[in-house]
Structure formats: C-alpha cells, structure tokens
C-alpha positions in Angstrom: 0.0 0.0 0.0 1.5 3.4 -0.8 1.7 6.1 1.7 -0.7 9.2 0.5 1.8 12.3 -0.3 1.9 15.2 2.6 0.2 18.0 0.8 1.8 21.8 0.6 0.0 25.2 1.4 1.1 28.1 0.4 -0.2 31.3 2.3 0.7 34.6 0.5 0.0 37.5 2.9 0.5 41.3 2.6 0.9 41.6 6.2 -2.3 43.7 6.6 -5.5 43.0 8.8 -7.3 41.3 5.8 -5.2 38.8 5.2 -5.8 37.8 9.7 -8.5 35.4 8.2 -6.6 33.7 5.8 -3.6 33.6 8.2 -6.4 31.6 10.3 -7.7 29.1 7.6 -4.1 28.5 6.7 -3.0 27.0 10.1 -6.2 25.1 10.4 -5.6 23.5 7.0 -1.8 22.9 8.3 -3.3 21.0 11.6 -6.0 18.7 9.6 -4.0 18.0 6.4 -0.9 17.5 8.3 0.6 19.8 5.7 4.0 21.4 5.3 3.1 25.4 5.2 4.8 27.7 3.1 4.2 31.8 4.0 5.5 33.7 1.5 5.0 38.1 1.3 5.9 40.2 -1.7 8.0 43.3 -1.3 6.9 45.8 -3.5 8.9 49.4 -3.4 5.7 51.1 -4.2 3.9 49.5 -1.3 6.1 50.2 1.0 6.7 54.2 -0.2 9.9 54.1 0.1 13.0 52.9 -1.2 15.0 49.7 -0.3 17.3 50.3 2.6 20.7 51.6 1.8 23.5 49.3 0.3 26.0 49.9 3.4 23.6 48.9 5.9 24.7 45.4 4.7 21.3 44.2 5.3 17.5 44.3 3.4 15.6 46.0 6.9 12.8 45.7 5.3 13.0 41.7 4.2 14.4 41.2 8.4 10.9 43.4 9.3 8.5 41.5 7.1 10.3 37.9 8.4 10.3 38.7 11.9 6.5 39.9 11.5 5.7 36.5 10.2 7.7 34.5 12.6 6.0 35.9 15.4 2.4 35.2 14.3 3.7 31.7 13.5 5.1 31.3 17.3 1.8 32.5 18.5 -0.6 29.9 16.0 2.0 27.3 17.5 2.5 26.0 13.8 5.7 25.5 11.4 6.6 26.6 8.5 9.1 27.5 5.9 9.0 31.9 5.7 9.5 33.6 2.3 10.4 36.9 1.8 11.3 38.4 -2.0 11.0 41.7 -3.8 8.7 41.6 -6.7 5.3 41.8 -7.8 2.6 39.7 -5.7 1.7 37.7 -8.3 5.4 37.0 -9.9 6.1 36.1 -7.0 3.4 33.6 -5.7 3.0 31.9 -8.9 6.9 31.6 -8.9 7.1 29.9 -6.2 4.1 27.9 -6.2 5.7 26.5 -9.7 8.8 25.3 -8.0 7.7 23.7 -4.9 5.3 21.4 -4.3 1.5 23.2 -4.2 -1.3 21.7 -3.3 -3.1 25.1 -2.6 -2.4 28.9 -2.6 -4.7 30.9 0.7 -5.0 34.3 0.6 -7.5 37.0 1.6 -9.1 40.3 0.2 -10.0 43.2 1.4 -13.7 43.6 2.2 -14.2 47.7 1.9 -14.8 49.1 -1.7 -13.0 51.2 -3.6 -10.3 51.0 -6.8 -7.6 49.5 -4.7 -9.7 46.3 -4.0 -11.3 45.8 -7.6 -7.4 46.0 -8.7 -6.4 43.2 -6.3 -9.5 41.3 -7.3 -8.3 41.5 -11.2 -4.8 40.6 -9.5 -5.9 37.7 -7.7 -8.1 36.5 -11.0 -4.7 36.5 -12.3 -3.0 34.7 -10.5 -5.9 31.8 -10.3 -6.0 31.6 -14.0 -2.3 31.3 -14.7 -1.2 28.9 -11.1 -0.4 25.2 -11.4 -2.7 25.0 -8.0 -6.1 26.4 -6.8 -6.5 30.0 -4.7 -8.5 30.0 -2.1 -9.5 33.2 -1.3 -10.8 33.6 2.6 -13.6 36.0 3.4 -15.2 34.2 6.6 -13.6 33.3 10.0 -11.9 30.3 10.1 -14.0 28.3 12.7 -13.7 24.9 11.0 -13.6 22.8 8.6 -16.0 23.4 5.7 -19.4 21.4 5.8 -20.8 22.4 2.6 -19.6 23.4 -0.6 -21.5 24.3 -4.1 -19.6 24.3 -7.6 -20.4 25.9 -10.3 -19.9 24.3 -13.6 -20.7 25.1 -17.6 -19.6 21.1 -18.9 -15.9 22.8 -19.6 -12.3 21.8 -18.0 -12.1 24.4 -16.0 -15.7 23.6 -13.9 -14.4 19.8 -14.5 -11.5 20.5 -12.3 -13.3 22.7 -9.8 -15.5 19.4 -8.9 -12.4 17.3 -8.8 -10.4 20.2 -6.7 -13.5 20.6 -4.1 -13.5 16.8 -4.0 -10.1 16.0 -3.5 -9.3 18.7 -1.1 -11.9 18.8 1.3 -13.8 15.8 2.1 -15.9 14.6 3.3 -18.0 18.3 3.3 -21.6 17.8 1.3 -21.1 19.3 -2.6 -23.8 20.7 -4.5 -22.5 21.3 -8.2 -24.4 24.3 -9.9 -25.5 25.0 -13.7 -26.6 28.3 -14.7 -28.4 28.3 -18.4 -30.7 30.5 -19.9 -33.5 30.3 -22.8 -32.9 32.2 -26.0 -36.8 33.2 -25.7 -35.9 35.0 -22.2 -36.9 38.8 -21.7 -36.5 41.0 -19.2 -39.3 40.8 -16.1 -40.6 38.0 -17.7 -39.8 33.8 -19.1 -40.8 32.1 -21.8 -40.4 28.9 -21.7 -40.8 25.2 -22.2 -38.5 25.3 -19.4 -39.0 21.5 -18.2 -37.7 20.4 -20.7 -34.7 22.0 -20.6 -34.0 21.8 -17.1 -34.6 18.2 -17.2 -32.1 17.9 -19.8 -29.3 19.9 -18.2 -29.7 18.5 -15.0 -29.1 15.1 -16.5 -26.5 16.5 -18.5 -25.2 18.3 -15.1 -24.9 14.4 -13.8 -22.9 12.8 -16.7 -20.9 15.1 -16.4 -19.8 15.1 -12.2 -19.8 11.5 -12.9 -16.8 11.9 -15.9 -15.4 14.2 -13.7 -15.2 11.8 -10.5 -15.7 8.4 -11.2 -15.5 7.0 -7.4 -17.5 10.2 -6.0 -20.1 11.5 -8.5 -23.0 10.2 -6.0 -22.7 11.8 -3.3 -22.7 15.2 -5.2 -26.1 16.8 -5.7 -27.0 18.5 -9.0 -29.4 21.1 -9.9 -29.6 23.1 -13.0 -31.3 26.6 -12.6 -32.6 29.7 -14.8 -30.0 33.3 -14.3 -27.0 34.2 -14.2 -24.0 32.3 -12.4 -22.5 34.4 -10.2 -25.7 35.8 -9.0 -27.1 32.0 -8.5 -24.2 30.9 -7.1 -24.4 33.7 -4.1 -27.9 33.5 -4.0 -27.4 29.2 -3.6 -24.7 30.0 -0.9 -26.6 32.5 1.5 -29.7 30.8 1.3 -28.2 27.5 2.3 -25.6 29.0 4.5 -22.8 26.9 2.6 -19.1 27.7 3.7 -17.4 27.5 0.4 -18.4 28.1 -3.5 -16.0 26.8 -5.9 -15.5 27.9 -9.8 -12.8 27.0 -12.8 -11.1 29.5 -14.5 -10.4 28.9 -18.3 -7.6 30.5 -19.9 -8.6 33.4 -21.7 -7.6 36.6 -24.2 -7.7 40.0 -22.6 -10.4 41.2 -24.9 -13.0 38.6 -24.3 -12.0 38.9 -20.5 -13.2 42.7 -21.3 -16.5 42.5 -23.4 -18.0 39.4 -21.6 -16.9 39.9 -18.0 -15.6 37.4 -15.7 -17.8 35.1 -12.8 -14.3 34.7 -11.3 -13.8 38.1 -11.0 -17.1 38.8 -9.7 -17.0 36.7 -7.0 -13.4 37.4 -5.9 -15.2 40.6 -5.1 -18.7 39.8 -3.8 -18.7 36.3 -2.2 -20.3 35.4 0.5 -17.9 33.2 1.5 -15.1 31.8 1.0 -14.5 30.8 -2.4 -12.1 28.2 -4.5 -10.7 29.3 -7.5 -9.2 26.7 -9.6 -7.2 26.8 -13.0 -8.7 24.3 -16.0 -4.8 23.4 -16.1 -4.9 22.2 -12.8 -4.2 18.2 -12.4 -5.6 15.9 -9.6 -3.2 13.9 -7.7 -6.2 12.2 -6.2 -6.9 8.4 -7.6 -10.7 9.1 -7.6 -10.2 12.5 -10.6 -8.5 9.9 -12.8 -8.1 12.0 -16.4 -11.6 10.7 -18.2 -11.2 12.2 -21.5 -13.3 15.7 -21.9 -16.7 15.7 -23.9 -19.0 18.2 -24.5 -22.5 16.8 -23.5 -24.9 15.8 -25.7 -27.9 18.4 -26.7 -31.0 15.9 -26.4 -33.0 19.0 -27.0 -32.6 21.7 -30.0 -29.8 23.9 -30.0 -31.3 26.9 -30.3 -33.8 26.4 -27.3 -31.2 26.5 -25.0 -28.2 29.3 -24.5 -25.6 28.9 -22.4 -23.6 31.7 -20.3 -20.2 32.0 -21.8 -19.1 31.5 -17.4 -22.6 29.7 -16.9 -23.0 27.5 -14.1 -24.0 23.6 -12.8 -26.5 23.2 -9.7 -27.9 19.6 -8.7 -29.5 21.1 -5.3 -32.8 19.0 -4.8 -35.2 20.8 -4.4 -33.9 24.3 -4.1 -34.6 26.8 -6.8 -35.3 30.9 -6.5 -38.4 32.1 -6.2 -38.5 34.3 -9.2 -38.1 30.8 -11.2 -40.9 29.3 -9.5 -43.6 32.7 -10.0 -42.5 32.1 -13.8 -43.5 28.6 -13.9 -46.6 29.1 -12.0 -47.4 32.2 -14.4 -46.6 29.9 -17.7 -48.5 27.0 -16.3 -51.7 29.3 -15.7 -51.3 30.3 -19.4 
C-alpha cells in the first residue's frame, strides 16, 4: 500500500489586517492536512513608499521586518513553516514559487471595503488563479472549522471539471452541491418564456454525466441542480440561502479582450462572495486516484440547439429541491397560461 503524499500550502500575505483570516484558515488546514506550510510576502517598493534600505547597511531592513512579522504570528498559532520573503510583484512572485515547490493550494484573503484598490487586487488575484499550477482559495469568513458544505459551479468545460475534482479532492468529506446556470434564447426582461422543463430536465441530467466523468468514485454523493439566471448571482444566492461555507468555480484561460467585453464570474465573486470561495485553474491536475483524467466531452444536446443558451461563465447546480423564487412565479405564471 502506498503512503498518501503530505500535501503543501502556500499562504501569500500582505501583512495587513485582511489577510488575519486567511492567516487563520491556513493553520487550520496545516493541523487537519498535516501539511508542510509555506508563508511567502511580496515586497513591493511602491507599497512600501519608500526605497530599499541603503546598500551599506549590509542588510534588506525591510526583508528582516516582514520575516520577523511572520515569525512571530507563527510562534503564536503554534505551527511551522518554511517563511518567504522576496522583492517583486505579488503575483510574480506567488506563482513563482508555487511552480517550484510542491503546491497543493495557494490561501490568501481580500480586502472587504470598496474602492479602486480592492477591484485591482480582485483583477490581480483573477490572475493569478487563472495562470497557477494550484487552486486559490480566497478567505472571506472566520476560520471556525472545517468546511461542511460546498457548491460548484460548472458550464460542462475543463475548468468547472477540475473545480468538482479540486473541491472533492481537497476537502472531504463536506456535502457538494454542483451548480448549472443556463438561460432560454426566448428569455426577456421581467418575464420567461419557456418550455423550461424540458430543458432543465435535460441539463440537470447533462449536469450528472458530467460530475460522474469528472469523479468516477465520487459523483454520487454530489447533488446536481440546473437553474434559470446568471451564475454568479445563483451561485451567491445558492450560498446565503443554504448557509454553505465555500463556492468553488474553474477559470479557463482566456484573451484580454474577451475577458473585457463578456466579464468574468471569477472576478465577480473574488469581489462579492459570500464566503469563501475556491478558484481553480482548467490546467490544474488531480493527484487524487478518484479525478482519474476521463477524457473531456461536450455533452450531448438531447434537446434543439437553439432552445437553449448557455452563459459563456454559466453554471452547474444539482441542489434537490432548491430553486429561487422568481423561477418558481415564472412557472406558475406559464402553467396558468
């Protein structure tokens, strides 16, 4: 029998009060992973507003101060772990290092007042997710425990696909719901027209195949649901109603200018979940024996194309019976009709 590999966490903190939470979901992923934790902090001139301290000092005060910092709030948490320091961009630098050394997962936190600075980091952290060999977790909430419930969203691609093997994989055994978001090409504004049954029942079946291709060992005990709007507004609407602790998306690889004119779920949520929430790179591969690599395939359209559109981000859900109550008025309207 082969002994299971000790997984790696990387926690990238800018020192500040915002990253206290994921300081505190770090450690307690540490202690129930039994992982090796890696802290690593970018210096960046700019941040700092000044310059690097002077050559004849013979030694980088600010690298020392940003080291000690760390150290002490290690000695406190009672936890080990390996402390890097380096000047550079934030997200050089974490990607950097999360390329060569073993990753499992990158933690890091936001900001939760508005303003420019925090849509920038949100666009930084979108980054970073998209072009990382591991997924970000990005902590909003209080680390009070391990996470009991978790909902993916999914549009059939590779990117969703490894979001349901990441979520999985990494933290068993809490309850997944996987989320699709789809709308009708006959849809208007304040109002649906549908034969909507029809599709849902076809997506939602198509929402199963494809957890089930995704995780061969797992797919049942993963709940489906496939639901009328848009993704990221389902997928926080999903995760306050049901109190869930963690939504989880994929991030495909993608131009600059489609990134512009069609807008990102990632993106979105990086800045408006609420909770905390799992990005994880299509590129991403499973060192799990359950997320064997099942060849990709787009799922079959048992209904007409054209009936059905689908976000260009859009969404998976297999949630039982949960669905928003806007969605049910329309199908009590169209069913009086």
């Amino acid at each position: 029998m082969s002994m299971m590999r000790r997984r790696h966490i990387i926690l990238a903190t800018d020192l500040s009060a915002r990253c206290d939470r994921a300081f505190e979901r770090a450690v307690l992923l540490t202690r129930e992973w039994d992982a090796q934790l890696i802290v690593v902090h970018a210096l960046e001139n700019e941040q700092l507003g000044r310059a690097a301290s002077p050559r004849w000092h013979g030694i980088d005060r600010d690298r020392l101060d940003a080291e000690t910092q760390i150290s002490a709030d290690l000695q406190r948490a009672g936890v080990a772990a390996d402390v890097v320091v380096q000047r550079g961009s934030a997200s050089e630098v974490i990607a950097e290092l999360a390329r060569n050394r073993p990753c499992d997962l990158i933690v890091t936190g936001i900001a939760r007042e508005l303003g420019l600075a925090r849509a920038i980091l949100g666009s930084t952290l979108e980054a970073l997710a998209r072009e990382s060999v591991a997924p970000v977790l990005t902590v909003n909430r209080p680390a009070r425990g391990s996470y009991d419930s978790a909902v993916v969203g999914t549009n059939f691609s590779k990117g969703s696909r490894a979001a349901v093997q990441a979520t999985l994989q990494l933290f068993q055994p809490a309850q997944v719901t996987a989320l699709h978001a789809y709308r009708l090409t006959g849809d208007r504004l304040g109002g649906m027209q549908i034969n909507d049954e029809a599709a849902y029942l076809h997506l939602l079946g198509e929402c199963r195949q494809f957890v089930a291709d995704a995780a061969p060992a797992t797919w049942q005990k993963v709940r489906c649901l496939a639901e009328i709007g848009f993704p990221e507004t389902l997928l926080k609407l999903y995760a306050l109603d049901r109190k869930v602790d963690l939504i989880a998306v994929g991030l495909e690889p993608r131009i600059p200018v489609a990134t512009f004119l069609l807008g990102s779920t990632g993106r979105s949520l990086i800045l408006s979940s609420p909770c905390d929430l799992l990005l994880v790179p299509a590129k991403w591969a499973s060192s799990a024996g359950d997320a064997i690599d099942v060849p990709h395939r787009s799922p079959k359209r048992a209904i007409g194309a054209s009936q059905v559109e689908r976000h260009e981000d859009s969404v998976a859900v297999n949630a039982q019976n949960w669905r928003p109550a806007r969605h049910q008025e329309a199908l009590k309207t169209n069913t009086r009709h």
